[in-house]
C-alpha positions, 0 to 999 in steps of 0.5 A: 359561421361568420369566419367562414363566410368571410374566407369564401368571399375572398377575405384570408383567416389571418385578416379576418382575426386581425379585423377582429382585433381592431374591434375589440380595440375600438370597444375597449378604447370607447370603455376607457374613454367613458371612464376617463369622462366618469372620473372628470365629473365632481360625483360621488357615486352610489353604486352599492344602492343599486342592489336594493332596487332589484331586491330588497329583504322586508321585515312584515309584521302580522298583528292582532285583529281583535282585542283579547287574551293570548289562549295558546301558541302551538308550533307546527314544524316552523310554523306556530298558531298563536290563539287570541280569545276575545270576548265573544270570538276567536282568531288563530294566526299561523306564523313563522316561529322566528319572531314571536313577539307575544307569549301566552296570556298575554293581552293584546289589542287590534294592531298590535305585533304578534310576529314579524319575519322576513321576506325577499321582495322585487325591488322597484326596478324589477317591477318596472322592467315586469311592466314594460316586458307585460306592455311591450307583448301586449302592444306587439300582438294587438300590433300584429292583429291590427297591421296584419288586418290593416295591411290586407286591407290597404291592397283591398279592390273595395274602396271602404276598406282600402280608403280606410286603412290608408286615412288610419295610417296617414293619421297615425304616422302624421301624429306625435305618440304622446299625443295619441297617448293623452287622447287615448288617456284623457279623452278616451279613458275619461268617456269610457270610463264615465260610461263603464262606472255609470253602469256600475263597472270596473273602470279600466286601469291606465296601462290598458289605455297605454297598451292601446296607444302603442298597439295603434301606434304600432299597428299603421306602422305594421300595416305598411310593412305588410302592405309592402311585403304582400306586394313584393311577391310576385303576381303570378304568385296568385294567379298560379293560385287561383287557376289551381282552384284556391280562392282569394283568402285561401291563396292569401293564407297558404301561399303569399302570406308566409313569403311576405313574412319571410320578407317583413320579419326584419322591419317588423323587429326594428319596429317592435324594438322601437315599441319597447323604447316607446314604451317610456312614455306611458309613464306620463299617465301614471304608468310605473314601466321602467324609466318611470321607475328609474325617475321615482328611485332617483327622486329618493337616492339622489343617483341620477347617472347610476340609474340612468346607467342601468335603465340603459343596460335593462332597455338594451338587453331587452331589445338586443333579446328581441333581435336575438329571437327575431333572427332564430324566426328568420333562420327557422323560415329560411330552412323551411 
């Protein structure tokens, strides 16, 4: 696709494979030279820790209950029922028969190891990628919501919600991030919260608040992006509209919002690729997304340039995914 549209625009096949090279010669020389700039630093690197990070084998044990006798351990294909008959009650434990640690008759008291056998879990850095990719859709479908409402709103003839919207905007994109975060956290969280256990409720974890910090954060954003792709289309689409007898909301739905989408999809990704690296900050309330993570494995393995790497190289596939699907929605409305 690329070749070919550069040889209709008057570039030959010859110099476009050769401006192909220079390329890949600047993106092999900027490899050699962070290398050479690797190999100046006085450290010893650990890159054979990093695999544990993402996965790592853990050894669980299943222990005893009740204070009693080892009845039986009957096996059932690779699993076994150990018995444990105590006085006054009875506990059958189903476990893997690859580490029975008791025979039976044997006495054993609450605690004690009755089998061990090993699992693969996610490692921490896993998890904090899980985290981040759970926060970051969270974020950008409230974001839509609020921009979408938002950016109707700001071209509104009714002054409340015009005035409104434009105070909300104005409030958000004027402010720090990590400030909305803290009242969102300390403030908000600290009243809601109080509110909710006074009347007996679950109080509401910390990543929700993280998720409502970038969502409005998000959301003045979005509502500008939508506000100027409304206004990019015509006039006359809408009045066309009207005379065919839609109504306000009707030609909203049917004909001017998917041309602004059309319009609005590439700020609305560069937008969305910020929320993702925005989303760093929530680690500051105790939120485990992945540069979070990427600190908590540095403090217990002394590898700051390893990890820092790698949240790099994850943050950047993650993004460089979203960009990828954002560009199938564009070409997918531009063939419709």
């Amino acid at each position: 696709m690329g070749r070919t549209t550069a040889v209709r625009r008057g570039m030959s096949e010859k110099k476009y494979y050769m401006w192909i090279g220079v390329f890949i010669l600047i993106i092999v020389s900027a490899l050699f030279l962070l290398y050479a700039a690797t190999m100046q630093i006085d450290y010893v690197w650990g890159w054979h820790k990093l695999p544990s990070t993402f996965f790592f084998h853990e050894q669980v044990e299943i222990n005893a209950e009740i204070e009693g006798t080892v009845e039986g351990i009957s096996p059932e294909g690779e699993e076994a029922v150990i018995t444990v008959k105590g006085p006054g009650e009875t506990e059958s434990y189903r476990v893997p028969t690859e580490d029975i640690r008791v025979d039976t008759g044997d006495f054993v008291y609450p605690g004690d190891v009755l089998a061990t056998y090993g699992r693969w879990q996610p490692g921490i850095m896993v998890q904090g990628v899980w985290i981040t990719l759970k926060i970051s859709l969270f974020s950008i479908i409230f974001g839509i919501l609020i921009g979408v409402i938002g950016g109707i709103a700001r071209i509104s003839d009714n002054p409340a919600l015009k005035w409104s919207a434009i105070t909300y905007v104005e409030l958000i994109r004027g402010s720090p991030l990590l400030v909305q975060i803290f009242i969102w956290y300390f403030v908000l969280g600290t009243m809601i919260n109080g509110l909710l256990e006074a009347n007996g409720l679950p109080a509401i974890s910390n990543i929700w608040y993280g998720v409502a910090s970038l969502a409005c954060f998000t959301g003045a954003y979005v509502t500008e992006i939508v506000r100027a792709g409304i206004q990019s289309i015509h006039r006359g689409q809408m009045e066309a509209a009207r005379s065919l007898g839609m109504t306000y909301p009707q030609a909203m739905q049917h004909i001017i919002m998917p041309q602004a989408m059309r319009r609005i999809l590439p700020p609305l990704a560069g937008q969305f690729i910020s929320l993702i690296k925005d989303s760093s900050l929530l680690g500051l309330i105790a939120v485990r997304e992945l540069t979070k993570a990427t600190r908590e494995v540095i403090t217990t393995q002394l590898n700051p340039f390893e990890m820092f790497f790698t949240c790099a190289v994850l943050y950047l596939v993650m993004t460089f995914a979203l960009s990828m699907f954002v560009q199938y929605l564009e070409r997918r409305t531009l063939v419709s």
